[in-house]
N, C-alpha and C positions, 0 to 999 in steps of 0.2 A: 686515459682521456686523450693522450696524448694522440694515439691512432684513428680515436674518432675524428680529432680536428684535420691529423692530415687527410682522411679519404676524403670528410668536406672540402679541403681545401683546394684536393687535388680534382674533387667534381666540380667546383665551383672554374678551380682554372681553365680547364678542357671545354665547360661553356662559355665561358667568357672567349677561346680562344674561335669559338665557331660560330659566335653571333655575330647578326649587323645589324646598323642601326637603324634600317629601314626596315626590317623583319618586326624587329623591338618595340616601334611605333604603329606598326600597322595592328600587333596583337596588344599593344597596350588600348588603342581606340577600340579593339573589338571585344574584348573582355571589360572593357568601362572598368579598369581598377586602378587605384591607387600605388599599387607596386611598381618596384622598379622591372623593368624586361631587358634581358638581355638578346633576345631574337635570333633564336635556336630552332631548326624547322624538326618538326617530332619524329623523324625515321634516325634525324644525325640525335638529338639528344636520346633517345632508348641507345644506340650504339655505342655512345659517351658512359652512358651510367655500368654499362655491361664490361665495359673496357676496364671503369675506374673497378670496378668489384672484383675483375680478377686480377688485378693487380695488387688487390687490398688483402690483408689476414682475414680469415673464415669470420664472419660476425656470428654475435650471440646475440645472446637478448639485450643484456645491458648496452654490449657496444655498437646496436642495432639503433638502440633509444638515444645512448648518448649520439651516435652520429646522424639520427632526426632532428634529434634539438638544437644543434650546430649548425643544420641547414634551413630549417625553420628560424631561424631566431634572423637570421637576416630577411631586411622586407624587398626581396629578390622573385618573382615567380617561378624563374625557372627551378630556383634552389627549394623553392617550396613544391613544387612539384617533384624536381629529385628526392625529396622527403617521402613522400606520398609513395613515390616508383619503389623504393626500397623497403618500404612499408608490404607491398603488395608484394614484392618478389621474396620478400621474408615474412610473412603474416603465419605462418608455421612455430616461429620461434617464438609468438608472441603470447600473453596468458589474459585470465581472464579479467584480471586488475588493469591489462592496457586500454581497456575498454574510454576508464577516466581519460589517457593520451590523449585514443581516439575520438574524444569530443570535443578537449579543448583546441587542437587542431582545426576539427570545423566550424567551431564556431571563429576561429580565427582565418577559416578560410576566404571566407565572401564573395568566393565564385564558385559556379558550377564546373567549370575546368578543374580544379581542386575535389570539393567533395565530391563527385561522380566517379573519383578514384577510391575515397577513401570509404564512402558510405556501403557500395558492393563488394569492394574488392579486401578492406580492411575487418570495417563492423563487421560485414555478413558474415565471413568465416568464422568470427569470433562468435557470432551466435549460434553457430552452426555446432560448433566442440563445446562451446559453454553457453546452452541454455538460461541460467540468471542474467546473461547480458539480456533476455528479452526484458528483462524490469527497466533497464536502461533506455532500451526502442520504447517500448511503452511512454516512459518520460519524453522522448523526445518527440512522439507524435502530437504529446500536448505543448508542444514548446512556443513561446511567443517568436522567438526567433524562424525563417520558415525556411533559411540552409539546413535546419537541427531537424524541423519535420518532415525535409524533402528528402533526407540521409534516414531518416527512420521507415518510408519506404523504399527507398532503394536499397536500403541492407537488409532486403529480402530478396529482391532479383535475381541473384544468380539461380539458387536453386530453385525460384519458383520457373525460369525460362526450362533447366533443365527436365521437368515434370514434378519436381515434388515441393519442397518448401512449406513456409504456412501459410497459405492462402488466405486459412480465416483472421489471422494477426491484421494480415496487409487489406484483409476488408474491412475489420472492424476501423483499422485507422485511414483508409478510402473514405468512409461512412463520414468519417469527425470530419474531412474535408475537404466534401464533395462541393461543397458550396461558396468555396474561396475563391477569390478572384484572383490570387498570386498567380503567373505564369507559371515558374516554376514549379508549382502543386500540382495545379494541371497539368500542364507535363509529365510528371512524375509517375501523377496515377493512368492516364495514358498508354504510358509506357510502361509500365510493368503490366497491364490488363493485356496490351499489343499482345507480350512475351508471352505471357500463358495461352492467350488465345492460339498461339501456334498449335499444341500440344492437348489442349483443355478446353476447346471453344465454351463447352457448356456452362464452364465456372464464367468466363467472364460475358455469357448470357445471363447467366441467371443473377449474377451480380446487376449487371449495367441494366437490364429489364427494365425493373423497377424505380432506375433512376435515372434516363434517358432521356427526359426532361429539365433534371435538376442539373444535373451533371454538364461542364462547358463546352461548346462547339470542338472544342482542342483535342481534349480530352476522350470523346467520343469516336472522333477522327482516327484519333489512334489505338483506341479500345476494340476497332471493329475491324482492323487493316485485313488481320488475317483468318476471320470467321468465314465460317460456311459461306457464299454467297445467300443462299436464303434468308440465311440470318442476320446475315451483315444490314442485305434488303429491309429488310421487317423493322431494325431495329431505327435503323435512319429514316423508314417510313415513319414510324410513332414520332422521330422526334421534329419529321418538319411537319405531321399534321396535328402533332399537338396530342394525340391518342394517348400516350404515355399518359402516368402519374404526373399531377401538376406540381411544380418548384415545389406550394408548398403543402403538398399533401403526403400522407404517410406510406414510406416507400414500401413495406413490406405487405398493402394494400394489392398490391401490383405481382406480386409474385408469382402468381397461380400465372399471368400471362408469361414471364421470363422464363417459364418452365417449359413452355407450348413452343418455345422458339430454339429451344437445346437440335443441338444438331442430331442424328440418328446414331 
């Protein structure tokens, strides 16, 4: 334990030695949280955590966890975010029981700066090697909480950006909440339909087809950035003349049209 607290202590000094308090206050007003900041610009703290690691003994799993909980447990962003970095540059070591860690963390996250790390970069690996983590996503799509449900689509991201992933997982819970007013949801779903649409236009056609109506101006926006032009057209025609499936009519009504607009 003893080595966990000093590499904490020793990441904790190194930012402390490189913030200021004008940095500290401009990102405490811009993330609207409650934590302390220490006002670290992010190309110096990734250099800082890289430093304190090679100067630290080889981590394992346990002394990965214990020097998580040592940086977590103070209500510091930066140190919570060194949590998070170390999480990500160690998520190999980790099993499929950390899954629990990895939720209590976001739920104690409460910003997007935080879970954005840990939802793609932590969860998703973890689902990736241990498939029963998806009963975990699955819970968290239904969560009342909506850091828990915004983490449950994004710890699908990476591999769906890369071409594969599960696309129908991240539709079925798009589907539960398509119709949220949360910002961050929309965003979320947005942004992962963006990333496929690179690679796959026609999944996030035939997805969004059908719900181009219901689905928020946000959302759409970013659903469409990199389709076909045709399709991108067509699909932003339906939703400002109303053509689409209405809010509240049945999406899969619609489908036969989202299939006519798949790219060639």
């Amino acid at each position: 334990m003893a080595t966990e607290c000093a590499l904490a202590e020793t990441i904790e000094s190194s930012l402390r030695a490189h913030g200021t308090p004008e940095r500290a206050s401009g990102a405490k007003r811009y993330l609207k949280s409650d934590l302390e900041f220490i006002g670290v610009a992010t190309p110096i703290f990734r250099k800082l955590i890289v430093q304190a690691l090679r100067t630290s003994p080889r981590l394992h799993r346990k002394s990965l966890l214990a020097t998580v909980h040592a940086l977590w447990a103070r209500p510091v962003f930066e140190l919570r975010a060194a949590a998070v970095e170390l999480l990500m540059r160690h998520v190999r070591l980790l099993e499929e029981r950390d899954i629990e860690v990895v939720e209590t963390l976001l739920r104690e996250s409460r910003t997007w700066a935080l879970v954005d790390g840990l939802a793609p970069r932590v969860a998703g690996p973890l689902f990736e090697r241990y498939p029963n983590v998806g009963d975990a996503l699955d819970r968290w799509a239904g969560d009342d909480d909506f850091w828990i449900r915004r983490a449950a689509l994004l710890a699908l991201l990476v591999p769906l950006r890369r071409g594969g992933g599960d696309f129908e997982r991240f539709a079925r819970y798009a589907d539960a909440m398509v119709d949220e007013k949360e910002f961050f949801i929309r965003k979320a779903i947005g942004w992962v339909l963006r990333e496929v649409g690179k690679r796959r236009p026609g999944l996030v056609v035939d997805w969004l087809g059908p719900r181009v109506n219901r689905a928020a101006g946000l959302t759409v926006r970013e659903a469409v950035r990199y389709l076909p032009p045709h399709a991108r057209e067509a699909l932003l025609g339906e939703r400002r003349t109303g053509s689409g499936p209405s809010r509240r009519g049945d999406p899969g009504k619609a489908a036969g049209g989202a299939r006519s607009l798949r790219s060639p």
